[in-house]
Backbone as JSON, one array per atom type, in Angstrom:
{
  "sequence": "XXXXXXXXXXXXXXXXXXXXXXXXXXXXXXXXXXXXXXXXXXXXXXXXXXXXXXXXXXXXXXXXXXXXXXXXXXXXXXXXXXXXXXXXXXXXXXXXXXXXXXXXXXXXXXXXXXXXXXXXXXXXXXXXXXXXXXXXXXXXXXXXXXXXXXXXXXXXXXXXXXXXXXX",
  "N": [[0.82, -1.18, 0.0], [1.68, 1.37, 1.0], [4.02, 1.77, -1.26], [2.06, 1.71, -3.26], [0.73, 4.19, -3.09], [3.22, 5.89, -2.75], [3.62, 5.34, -5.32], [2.17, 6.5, -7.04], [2.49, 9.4, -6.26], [4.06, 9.93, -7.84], [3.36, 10.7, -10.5], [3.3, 13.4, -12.62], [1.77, 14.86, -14.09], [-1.13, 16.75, -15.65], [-3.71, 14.83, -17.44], [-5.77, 15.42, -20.74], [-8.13, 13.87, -22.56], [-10.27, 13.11, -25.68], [-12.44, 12.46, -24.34], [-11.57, 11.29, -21.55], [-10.03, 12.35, -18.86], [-7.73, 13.24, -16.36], [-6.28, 14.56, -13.47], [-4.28, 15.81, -10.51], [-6.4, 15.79, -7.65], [-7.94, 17.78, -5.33], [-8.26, 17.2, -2.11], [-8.79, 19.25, 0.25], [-10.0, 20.58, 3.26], [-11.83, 18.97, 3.43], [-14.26, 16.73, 4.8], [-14.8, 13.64, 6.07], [-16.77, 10.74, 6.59], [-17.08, 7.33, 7.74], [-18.03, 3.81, 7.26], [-17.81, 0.25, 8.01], [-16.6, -3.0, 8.36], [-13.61, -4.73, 10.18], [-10.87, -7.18, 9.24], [-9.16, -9.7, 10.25], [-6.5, -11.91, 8.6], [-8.29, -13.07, 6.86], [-10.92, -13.1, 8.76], [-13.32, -11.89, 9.75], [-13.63, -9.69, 12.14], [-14.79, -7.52, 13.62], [-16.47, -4.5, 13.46], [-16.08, -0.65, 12.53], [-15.98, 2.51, 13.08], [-15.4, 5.7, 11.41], [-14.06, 8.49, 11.39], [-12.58, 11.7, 9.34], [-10.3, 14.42, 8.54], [-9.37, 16.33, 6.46], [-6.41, 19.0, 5.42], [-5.23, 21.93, 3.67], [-2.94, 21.41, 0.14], [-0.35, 20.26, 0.88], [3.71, 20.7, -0.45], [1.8, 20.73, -3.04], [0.22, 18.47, -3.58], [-0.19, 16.99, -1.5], [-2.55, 16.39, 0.94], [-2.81, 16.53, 4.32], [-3.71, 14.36, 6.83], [-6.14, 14.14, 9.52], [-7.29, 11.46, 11.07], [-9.29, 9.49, 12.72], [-11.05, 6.99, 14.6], [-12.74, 4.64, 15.94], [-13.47, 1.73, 16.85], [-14.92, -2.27, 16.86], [-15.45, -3.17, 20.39], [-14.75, -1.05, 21.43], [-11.75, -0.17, 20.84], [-9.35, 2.08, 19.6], [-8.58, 4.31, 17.11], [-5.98, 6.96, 16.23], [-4.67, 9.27, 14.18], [-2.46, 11.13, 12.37], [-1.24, 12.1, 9.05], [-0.94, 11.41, 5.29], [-2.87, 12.06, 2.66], [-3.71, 11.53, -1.0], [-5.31, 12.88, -3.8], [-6.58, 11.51, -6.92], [-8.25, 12.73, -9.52], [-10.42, 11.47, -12.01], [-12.07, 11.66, -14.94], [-14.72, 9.92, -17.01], [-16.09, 10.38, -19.83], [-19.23, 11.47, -19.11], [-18.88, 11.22, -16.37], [-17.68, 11.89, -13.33], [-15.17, 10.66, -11.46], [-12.72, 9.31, -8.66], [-9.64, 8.66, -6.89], [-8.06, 7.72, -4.1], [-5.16, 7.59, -1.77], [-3.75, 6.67, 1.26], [-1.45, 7.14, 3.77], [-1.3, 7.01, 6.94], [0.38, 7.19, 10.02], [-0.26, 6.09, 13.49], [-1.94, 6.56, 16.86], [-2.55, 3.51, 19.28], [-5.26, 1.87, 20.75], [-6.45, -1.0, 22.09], [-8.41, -1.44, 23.72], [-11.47, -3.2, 24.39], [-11.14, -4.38, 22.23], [-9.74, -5.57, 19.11], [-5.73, -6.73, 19.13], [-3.5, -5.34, 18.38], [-0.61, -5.4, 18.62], [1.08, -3.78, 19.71], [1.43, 0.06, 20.71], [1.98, 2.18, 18.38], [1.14, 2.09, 15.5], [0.19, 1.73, 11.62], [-1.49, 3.09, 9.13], [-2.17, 2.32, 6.08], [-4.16, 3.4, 2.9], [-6.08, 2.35, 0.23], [-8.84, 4.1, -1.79], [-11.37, 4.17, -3.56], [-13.72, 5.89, -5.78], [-17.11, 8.22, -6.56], [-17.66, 11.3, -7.67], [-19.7, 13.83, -7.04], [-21.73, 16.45, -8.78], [-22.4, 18.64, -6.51], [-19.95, 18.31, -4.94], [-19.78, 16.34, -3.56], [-18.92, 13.07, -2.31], [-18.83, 9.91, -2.82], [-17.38, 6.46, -1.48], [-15.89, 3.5, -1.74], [-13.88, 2.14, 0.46], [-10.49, 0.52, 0.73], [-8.55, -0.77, 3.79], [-4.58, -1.09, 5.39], [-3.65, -1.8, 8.24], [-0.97, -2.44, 10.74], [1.58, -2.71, 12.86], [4.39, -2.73, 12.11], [6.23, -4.45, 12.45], [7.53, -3.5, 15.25], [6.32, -4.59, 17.36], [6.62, -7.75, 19.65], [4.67, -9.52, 18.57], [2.74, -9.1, 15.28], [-0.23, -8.63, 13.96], [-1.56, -7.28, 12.43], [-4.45, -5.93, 11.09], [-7.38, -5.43, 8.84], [-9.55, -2.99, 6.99], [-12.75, -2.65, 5.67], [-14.71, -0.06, 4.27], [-17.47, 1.98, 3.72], [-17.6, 5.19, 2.06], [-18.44, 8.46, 2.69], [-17.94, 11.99, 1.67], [-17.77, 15.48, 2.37], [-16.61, 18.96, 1.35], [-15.65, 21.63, 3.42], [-15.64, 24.61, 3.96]],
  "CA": [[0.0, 0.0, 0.0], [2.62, 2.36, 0.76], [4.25, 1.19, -2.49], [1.09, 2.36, -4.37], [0.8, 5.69, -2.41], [4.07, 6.35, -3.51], [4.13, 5.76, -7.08], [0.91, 8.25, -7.77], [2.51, 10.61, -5.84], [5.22, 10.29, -8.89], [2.62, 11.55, -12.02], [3.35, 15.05, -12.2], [0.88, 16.51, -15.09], [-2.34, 16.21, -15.89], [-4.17, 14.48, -18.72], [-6.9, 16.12, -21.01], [-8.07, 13.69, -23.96], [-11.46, 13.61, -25.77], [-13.84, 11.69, -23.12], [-10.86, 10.95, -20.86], [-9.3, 13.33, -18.25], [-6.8, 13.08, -14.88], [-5.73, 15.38, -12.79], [-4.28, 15.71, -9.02], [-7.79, 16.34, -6.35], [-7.3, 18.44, -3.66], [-9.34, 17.49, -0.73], [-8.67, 20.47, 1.48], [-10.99, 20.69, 3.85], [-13.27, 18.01, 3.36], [-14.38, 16.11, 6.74], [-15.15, 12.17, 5.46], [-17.57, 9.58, 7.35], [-17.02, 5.98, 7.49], [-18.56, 3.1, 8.52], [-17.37, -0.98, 7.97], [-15.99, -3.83, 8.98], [-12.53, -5.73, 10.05], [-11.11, -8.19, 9.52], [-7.58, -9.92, 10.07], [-6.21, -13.08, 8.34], [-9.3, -13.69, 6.18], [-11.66, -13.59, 8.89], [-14.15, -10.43, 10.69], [-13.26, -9.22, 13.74], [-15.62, -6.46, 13.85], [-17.01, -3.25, 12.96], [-15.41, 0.07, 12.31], [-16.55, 4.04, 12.11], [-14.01, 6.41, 11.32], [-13.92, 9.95, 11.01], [-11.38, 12.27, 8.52], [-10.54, 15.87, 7.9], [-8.18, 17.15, 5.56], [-6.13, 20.19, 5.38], [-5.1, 22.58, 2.92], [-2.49, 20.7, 0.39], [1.48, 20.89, 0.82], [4.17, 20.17, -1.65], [1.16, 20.74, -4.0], [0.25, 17.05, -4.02], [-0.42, 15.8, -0.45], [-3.36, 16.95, 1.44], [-2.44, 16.93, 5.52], [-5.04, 14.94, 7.43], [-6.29, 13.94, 11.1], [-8.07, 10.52, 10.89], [-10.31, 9.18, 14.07], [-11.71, 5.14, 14.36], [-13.29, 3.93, 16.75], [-14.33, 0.2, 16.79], [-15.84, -3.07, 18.29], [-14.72, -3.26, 21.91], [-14.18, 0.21, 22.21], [-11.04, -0.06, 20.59], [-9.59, 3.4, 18.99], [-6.81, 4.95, 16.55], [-5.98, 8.51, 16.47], [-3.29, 9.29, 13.14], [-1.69, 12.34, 11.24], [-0.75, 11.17, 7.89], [-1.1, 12.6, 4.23], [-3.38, 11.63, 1.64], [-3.11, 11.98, -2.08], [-6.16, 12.34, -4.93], [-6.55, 11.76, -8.35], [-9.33, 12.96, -10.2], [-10.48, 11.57, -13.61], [-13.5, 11.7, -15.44], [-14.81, 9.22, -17.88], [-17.36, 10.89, -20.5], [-19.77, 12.71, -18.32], [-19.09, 10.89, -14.92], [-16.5, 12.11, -11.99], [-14.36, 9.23, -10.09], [-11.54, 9.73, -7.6], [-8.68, 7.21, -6.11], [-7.61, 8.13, -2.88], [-4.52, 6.81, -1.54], [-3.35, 7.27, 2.39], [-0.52, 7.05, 4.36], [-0.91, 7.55, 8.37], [0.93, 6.46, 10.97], [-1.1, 6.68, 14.86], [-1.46, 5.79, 17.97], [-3.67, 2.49, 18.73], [-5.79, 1.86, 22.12], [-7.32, -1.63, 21.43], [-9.43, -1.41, 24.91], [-11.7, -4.55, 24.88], [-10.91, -5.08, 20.78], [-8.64, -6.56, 18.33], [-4.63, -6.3, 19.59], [-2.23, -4.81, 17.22], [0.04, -6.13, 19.48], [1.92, -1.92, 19.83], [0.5, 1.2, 20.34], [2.61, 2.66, 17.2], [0.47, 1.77, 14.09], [0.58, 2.54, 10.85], [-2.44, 2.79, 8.22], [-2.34, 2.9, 4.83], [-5.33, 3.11, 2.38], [-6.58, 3.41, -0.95], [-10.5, 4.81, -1.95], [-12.36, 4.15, -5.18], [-15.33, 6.74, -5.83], [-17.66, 8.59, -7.34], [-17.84, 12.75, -7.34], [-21.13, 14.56, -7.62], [-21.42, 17.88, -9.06], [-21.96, 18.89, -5.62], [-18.53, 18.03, -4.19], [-19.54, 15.43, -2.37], [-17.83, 11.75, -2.69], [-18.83, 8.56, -1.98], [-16.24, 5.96, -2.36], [-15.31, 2.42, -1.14], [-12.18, 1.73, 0.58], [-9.3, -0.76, 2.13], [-6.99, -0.29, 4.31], [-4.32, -2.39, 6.3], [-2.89, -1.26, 9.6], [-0.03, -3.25, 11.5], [2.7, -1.82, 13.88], [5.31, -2.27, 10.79], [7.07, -5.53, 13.46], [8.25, -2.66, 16.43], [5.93, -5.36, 18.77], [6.58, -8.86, 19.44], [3.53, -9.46, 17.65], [2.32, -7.74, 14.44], [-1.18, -9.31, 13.82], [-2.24, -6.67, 11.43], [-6.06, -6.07, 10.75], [-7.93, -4.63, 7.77], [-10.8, -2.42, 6.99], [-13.34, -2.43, 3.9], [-15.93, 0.71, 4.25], [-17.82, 3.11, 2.55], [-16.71, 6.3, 2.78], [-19.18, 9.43, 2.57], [-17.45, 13.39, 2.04], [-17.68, 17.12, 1.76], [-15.76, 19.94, 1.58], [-16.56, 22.67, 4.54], [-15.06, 25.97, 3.9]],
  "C": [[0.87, 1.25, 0.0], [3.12, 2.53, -0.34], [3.62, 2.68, -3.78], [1.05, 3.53, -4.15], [2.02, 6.51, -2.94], [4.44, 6.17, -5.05], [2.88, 6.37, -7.75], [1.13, 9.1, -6.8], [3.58, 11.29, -7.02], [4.53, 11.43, -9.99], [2.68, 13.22, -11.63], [2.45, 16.43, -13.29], [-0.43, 15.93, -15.08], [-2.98, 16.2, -17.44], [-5.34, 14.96, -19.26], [-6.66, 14.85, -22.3], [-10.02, 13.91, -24.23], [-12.73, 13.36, -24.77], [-13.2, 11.11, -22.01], [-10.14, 12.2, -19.53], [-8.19, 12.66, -16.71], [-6.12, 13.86, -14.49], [-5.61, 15.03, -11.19], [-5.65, 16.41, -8.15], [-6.95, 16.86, -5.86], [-8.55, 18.56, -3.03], [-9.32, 18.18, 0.47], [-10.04, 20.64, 2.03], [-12.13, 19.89, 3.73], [-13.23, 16.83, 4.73], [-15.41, 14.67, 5.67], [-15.74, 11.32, 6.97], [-17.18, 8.23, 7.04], [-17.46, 5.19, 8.11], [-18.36, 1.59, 7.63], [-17.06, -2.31, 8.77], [-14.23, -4.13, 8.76], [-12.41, -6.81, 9.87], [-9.3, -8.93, 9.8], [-7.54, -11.56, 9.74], [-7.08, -13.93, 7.46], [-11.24, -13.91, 7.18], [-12.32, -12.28, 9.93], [-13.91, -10.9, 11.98], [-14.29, -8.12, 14.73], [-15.66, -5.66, 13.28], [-16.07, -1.56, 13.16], [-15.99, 1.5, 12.09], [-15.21, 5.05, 12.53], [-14.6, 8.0, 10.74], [-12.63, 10.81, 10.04], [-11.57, 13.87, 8.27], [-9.15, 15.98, 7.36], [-7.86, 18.47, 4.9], [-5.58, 20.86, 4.31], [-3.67, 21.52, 2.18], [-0.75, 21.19, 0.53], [2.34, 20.34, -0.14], [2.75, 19.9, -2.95], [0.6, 19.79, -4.75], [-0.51, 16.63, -2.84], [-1.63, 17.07, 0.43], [-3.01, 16.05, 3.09], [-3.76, 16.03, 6.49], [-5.17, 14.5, 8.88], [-7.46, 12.79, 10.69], [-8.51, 9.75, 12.77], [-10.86, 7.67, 13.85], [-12.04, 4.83, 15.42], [-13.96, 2.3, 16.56], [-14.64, -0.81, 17.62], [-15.05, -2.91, 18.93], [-14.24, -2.04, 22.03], [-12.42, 0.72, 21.46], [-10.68, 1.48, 19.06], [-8.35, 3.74, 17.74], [-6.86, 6.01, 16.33], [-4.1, 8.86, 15.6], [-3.42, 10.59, 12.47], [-1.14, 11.62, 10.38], [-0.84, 12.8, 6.34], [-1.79, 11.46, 3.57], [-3.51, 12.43, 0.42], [-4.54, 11.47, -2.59], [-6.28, 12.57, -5.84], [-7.81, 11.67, -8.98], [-9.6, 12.47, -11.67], [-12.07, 11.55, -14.19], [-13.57, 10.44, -16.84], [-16.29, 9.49, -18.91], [-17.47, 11.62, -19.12], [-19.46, 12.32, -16.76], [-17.41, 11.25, -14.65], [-15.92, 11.12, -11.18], [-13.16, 9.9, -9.78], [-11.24, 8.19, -7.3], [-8.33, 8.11, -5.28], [-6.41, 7.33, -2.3], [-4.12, 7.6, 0.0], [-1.94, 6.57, 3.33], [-0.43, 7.75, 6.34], [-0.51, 6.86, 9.52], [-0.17, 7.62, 12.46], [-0.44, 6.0, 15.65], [-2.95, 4.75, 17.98], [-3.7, 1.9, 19.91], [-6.47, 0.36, 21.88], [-8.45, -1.66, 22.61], [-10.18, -3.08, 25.14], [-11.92, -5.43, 23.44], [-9.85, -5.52, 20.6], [-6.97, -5.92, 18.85], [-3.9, -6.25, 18.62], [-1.16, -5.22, 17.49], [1.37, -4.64, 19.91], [1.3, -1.08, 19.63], [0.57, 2.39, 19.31], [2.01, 1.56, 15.92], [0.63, 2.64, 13.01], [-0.35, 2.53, 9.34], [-2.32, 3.07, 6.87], [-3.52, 2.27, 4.1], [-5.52, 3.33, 1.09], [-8.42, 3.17, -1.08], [-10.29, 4.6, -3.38], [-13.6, 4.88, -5.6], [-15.82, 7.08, -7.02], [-17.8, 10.48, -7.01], [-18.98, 13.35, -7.97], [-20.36, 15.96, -7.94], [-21.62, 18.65, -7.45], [-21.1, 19.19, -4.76], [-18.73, 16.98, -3.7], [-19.06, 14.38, -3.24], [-18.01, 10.88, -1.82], [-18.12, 7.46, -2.82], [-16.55, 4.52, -1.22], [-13.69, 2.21, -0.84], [-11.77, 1.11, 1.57], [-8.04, -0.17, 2.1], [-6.29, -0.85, 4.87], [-3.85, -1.81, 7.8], [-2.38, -2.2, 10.37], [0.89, -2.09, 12.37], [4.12, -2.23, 13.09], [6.36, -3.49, 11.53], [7.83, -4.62, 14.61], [7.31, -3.64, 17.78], [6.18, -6.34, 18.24], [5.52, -9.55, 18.59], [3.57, -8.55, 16.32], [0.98, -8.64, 13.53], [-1.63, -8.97, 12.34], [-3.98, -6.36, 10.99], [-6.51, -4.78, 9.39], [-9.19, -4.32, 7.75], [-11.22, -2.53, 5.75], [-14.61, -1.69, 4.37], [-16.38, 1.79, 2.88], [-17.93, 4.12, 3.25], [-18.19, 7.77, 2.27], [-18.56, 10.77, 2.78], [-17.96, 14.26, 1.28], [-17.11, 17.69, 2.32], [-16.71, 20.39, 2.36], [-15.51, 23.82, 4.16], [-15.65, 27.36, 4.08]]
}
């Protein structure tokens, strides 16, 4: 995932053809909903709602953001990261990829054990963009503690994601 995150942070222009387009998003300021499940190893663990806001972008590429999760058992994560989006259009319809990169901190309380409270999430999003702004998308993500605990279990998310800009 990181991987991927980093090689569309490479494309540096944007494409115009006749019914085709791509350009870098900028989700500044848009505050994202989520709601899913986990699962680790092939098999659900539980449920997942997550909160997102993202800030104005830097290096002219990466949008800045503050991501929130709460899930079963109470269990929480709380990450600064950057996320990156690419806009294309196909004929008349709007889609976005989202790709993320945040490292947190990770409380599991009476949920799943990460097995360290240094986690590290990365994600990518698949959507759709109304003329509105808004953006609803599907997306996975993995989060492990990268092997800094004796453990590193790992668990993954698959939700749907609901945003708008606030400005």
């Amino acid at each position: 995932m990181a991987i991927a995150f980093w090689l569309m942070s490479l494309a540096s222009s944007d494409y115009e053809g006749n019914s085709f387009s791509v350009k870098h998003g900028d989700a500044a300021h848009r505050l994202t909903f989520s709601q899913g499940f986990l699962q680790s190893r092939g098999r659900t663990v539980g449920g997942e709602a997550r909160i997102t806001y993202s800030f104005e972008r830097v290096l002219n590429r990466f949008n800045p953001v503050v991501d929130f999760s709460v899930g079963t058992g109470g269990a929480t994560f709380l990450g600064v990261g950057l996320y990156e989006q690419t806009d294309f259009s196909i004929g008349d319809h709007d889609f976005f990829a989202g790709f993320s990169f945040i490292p947190g901190l990770y409380a599991k309380g009476n949920g799943f054990d990460l097995g360290y409270p240094l986690v590290f999430r990365s994600g990518v999003e698949l959507g759709y963009r109304t003329e509105s702004g808004a953006q609803l998308s599907l997306s996975y993500d993995h989060r492990s503690n990268a092997g800094l605990g004796r453990q590193n279990p790992g668990i993954e998310s698959i939700q749907l994601r609901f945003s708008k800009t606030f400005e």
